[in-house]
N, C-alpha and C positions, 0 to 999 in steps of 0.2 A: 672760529677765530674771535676774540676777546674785541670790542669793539670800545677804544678807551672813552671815560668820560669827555664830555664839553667842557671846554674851559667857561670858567664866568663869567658872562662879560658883567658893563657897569651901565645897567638901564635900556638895553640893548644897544650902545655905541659900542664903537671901537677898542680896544685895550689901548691906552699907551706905553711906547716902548718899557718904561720901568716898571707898569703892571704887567704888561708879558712879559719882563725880565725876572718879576718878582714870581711870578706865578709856575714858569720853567725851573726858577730855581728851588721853589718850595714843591714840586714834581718830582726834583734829581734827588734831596733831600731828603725823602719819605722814602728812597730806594733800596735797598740791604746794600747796591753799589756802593753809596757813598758812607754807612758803615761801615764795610769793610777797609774805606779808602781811610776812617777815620783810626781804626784798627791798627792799619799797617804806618799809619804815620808815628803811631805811641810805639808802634813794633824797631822802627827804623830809631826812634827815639832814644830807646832807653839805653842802645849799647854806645849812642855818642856820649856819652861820659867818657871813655877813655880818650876822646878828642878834644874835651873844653878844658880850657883853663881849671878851673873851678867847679866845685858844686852849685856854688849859688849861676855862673851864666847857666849851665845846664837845666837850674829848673828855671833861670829867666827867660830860655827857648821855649820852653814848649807853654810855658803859664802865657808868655806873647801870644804866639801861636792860635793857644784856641780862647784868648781872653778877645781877639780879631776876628778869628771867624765867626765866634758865637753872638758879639755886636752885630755885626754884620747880617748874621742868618735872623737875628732876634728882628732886626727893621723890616729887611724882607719878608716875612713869615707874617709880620703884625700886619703889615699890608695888604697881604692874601687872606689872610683870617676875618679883615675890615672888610673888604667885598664880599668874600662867602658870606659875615653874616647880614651884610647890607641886602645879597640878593634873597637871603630866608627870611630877612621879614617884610621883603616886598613879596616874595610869592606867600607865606600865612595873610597878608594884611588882601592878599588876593582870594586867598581862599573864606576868610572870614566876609569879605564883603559880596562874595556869589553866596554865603550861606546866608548873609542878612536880607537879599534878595529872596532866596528860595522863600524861606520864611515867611518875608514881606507877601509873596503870591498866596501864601496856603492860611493867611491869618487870620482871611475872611470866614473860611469854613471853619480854622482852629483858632479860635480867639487868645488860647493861653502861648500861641506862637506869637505873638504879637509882644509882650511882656518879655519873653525871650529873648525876641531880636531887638528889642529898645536895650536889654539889658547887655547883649554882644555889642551892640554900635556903641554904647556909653564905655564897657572894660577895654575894649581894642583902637577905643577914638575913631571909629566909622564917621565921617563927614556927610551930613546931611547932603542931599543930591536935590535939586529942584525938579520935579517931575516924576520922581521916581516912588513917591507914596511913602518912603523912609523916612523915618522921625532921625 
């Protein structure tokens, strides 16, 4: 049995309701369900012309329609997109700062690791640590 991803959290707190709002919606979102839901809505759509007034209410339903969902989905989405990438360069800037470490240990026997790791802690902004032997 498929064991779903973890959700994101934000710095290991809690989600707030609008981030798990945002986060279940951009989940339902990615699913071929709500494709299909999107599908059948253009399907139910297109034969109500023989019920509007006009051509023009006809395409001003459905240009409504997904001119409000697609606001709507575009907020939510941006907001799930902001944490994923918020938590990927908290885990690189993690990964980067146990490699400046490693480095830091082995620099004594490889001196040209030393240059190296000055040079990762300058491109990634690795913050000096006091006690730690890291430039």
């Amino acid at each position: 049995m498929d064991v779903p991803p973890s959700k994101p959290t934000h710095g290991g707190k809690q989600l707030s309701l609008f981030d798990r709002f945002a986060t279940n919606t951009a989940d339902f979102a990615s699913r071929a369900g709500f494709f299909v839901f999107c599908v059948v809505l253009v399907v139910v759509w297109a034969p109500s012309i023989l019920v509007m007034p006009s051509i023009d209410t006809w395409q001003l339903v459905i240009n409504t329609a997904t001119t409000i969902i697609t606001f709507l989905l575009v907020a939510l989405l941006q907001n799930t997109q902001s944490r994923s990438n918020a938590a990927l360069q908290q885990k690189l800037n993690a990964i980067a700062d146990a490699l400046a470490d490693f480095m830091g240990e082995f620099s004594t026997e490889h001196p040209e690791l030393e240059r190296h790791r000055t040079e990762l802690a300058a491109a990634v902004g690795l913050e000096r640590r006091e006690g730690s032997g890291r430039s």
